[in-house]
Structures are given as structure tokens and as C-alpha cells.
N, C-alpha and C positions, 0 to 999 in steps of 0.2 A: 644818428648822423649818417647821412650816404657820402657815400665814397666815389666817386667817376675819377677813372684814369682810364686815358686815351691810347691808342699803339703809335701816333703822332707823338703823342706829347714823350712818351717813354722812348721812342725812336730819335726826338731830340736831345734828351737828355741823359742819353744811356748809350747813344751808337760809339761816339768818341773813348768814352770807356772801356765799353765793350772791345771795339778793336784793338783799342792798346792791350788789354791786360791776353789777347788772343795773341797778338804780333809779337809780344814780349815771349812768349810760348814758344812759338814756331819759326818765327823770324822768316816768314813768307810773306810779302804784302799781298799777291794777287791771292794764294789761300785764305791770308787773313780776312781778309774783304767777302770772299765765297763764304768763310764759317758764321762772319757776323751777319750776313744774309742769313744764314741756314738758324744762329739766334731768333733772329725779330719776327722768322717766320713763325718758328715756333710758339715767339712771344701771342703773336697773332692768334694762333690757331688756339691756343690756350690760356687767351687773356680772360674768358667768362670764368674759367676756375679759379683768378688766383682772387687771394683773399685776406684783404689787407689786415685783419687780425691775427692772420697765423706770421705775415710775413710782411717787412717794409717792400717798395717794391726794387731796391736796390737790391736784396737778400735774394730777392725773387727771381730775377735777370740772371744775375751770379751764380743760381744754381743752376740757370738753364744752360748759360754760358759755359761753367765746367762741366758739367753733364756732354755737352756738343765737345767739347774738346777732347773731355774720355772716349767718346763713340767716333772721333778723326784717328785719335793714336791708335788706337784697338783696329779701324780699319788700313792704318798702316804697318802693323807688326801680326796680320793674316798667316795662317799655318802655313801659305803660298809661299811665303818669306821661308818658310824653313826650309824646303827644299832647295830654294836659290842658295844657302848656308854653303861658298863654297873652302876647300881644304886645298891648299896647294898640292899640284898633279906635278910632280918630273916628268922626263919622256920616254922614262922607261914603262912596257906596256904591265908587267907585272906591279910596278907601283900605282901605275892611274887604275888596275883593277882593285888592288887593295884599298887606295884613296878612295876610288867608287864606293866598294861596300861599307868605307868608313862611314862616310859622309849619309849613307841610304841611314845606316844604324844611327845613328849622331840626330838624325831627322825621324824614326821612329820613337827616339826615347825623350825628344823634345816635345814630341806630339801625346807623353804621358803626361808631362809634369803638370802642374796646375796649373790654369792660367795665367796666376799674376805671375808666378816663376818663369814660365816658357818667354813673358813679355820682356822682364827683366834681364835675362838673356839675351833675348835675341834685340834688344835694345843695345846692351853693353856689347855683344860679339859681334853682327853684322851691321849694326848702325852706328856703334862705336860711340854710343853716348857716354859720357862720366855718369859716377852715381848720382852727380849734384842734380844735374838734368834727366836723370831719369825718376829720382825723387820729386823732382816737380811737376813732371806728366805725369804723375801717377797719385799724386797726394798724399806724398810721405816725407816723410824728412831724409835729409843722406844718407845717414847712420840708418834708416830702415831699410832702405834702397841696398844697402852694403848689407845686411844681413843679410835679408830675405836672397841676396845674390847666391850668400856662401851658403846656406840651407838650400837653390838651389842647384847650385852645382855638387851636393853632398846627394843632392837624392836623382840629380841626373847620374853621378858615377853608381848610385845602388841600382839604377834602372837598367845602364848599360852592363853590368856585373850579371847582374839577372837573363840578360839577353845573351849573352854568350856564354 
């Protein structure tokens, strides 16, 4: 039995999808729109591979789709971001030098932890997400999102401890 599915036909019947379950993520429309492009291209470019035995093609969309959303948050939570991490400065000059070297250390020990921990972090402190929403970017449940935080800031204080 042959199988033909089109980038048309998946493009009608997946884009509305598509964009909700992306919009529902990030609550950006004009992003939303850019990522579900940056989908159907992909859909495109690698529609000879998929294969309808391994995968329906809803299963199939769905993993390109969160896959594109892993590869947006990862490119918004960039080591860049760490150093922007900032510490309230007084205007005394001996405090903004101590806050200084805080903040340098604070950004070297962030730049050890593991990836998904440094994400977690700098999700919860500089972007100020709950865990609810950072267990959803990330494909974990709350409660994973809440530990994997306290492991780590347990091995961010053993990094900082180490450093000084």
C-alpha cells in the first residue's frame, strides 16, 4: 500500500495546530508565526524521510514542532544571558566593586553547571519564570522543574564554595 502525503496537504491541516500549541508556549504571536514557518520548513526539507510506519504524521509534526521550540528557548537562555545576570549596585564605589566581582563569580559558576540546571536557573532568576512554566519549556512536570532547581542551586553553592 503507498502512502503520498503532501507539504500542502500537512500545511493545511497542521498549521492551525501547529501555531496554537507554539502560541500557547510563548504567548508571542508575531514569534509564534516566525516558529511555525521555521516547522513546515523543516516539514519540507524533511518530508522524504518521514515514514508513515514508524509515525502517524500528527506524531511526526509534533516532534518537529517541540524539537523547534527546544532549539527557540535554548536560543533564548544563551550563556550571553549570564553575564547580563544583574545584582543590585548601591552607590557606594566599594559595594558596586564587590557587587562587580560578585556578579563576574555568580557568571563563572553558572557557566559550570549542566545545561539543563544553568537553563533552570536562569529561567527562574533572570526571566522570572514559575516552575510551572519552566517545566513546560522544558518537558518536565513542576515537581521536576522544582527539584532539578534545588540540585541546582545545591551544586551552584558547591561550585561557588570551590571558587573562593
Amino acid at each position: 500500500m503507498s502512502f503520498e502525503i503532501t507539504a500542502e496537504q500537512l500545511y493545511r491541516d497542521y498549521k492551525g495546530k501547529v501555531f496554537g500549541y507554539i502560541f500557547n508556549r510563548i504567548h508571542n504571536h508575531a514569534e509564534a508565526e516566525d516558529l511555525t514557518s521555521d516547522v513546515f520548513a523543516k516539514i519540507v526539507a524533511h518530508l522524504d524521510s518521514y515514514d508513515p510506519n514508524k509515525a502517524s504524521p500528527s506524531t511526526w509534526i509534533f516532534v518537529i514542532t517541540r524539537n523547534t521550540l527546544i532549539e527557540y528557548f535554548r536560543k533564548q537562555w544563551t550563556t550571553e544571558d549570564i553575564d547580563e545576570l544583574e545584582i543590585p549596585v548601591t552607590d557606594e564605589p566599594v559595594d558596586k566593586i564587590v557587587m562587580m566581582e560578585q556578579q563576574e563569580l555568580l557568571s563563572k559558576a553558572l557557566q559550570e553547571l549542566p545545561e539543563k540546571m544553568r537553563e533552570i536557573i536562569i529561567a527562574r532568576y533572570y526571566y522570572g519564570f514559575r516552575f510551572a512554566k519552566i517545566g513546560e519549556m522544558m518537558s518536565m512536570s513542576e515537581a521536576n522543574a522544582r527539584v532539578t532547581h534545588a540540585r541546582a542551586l545545591a551544586k551552584l553553592r558547591e561550585i561557588i564554595e570551590k571558587m573562593t
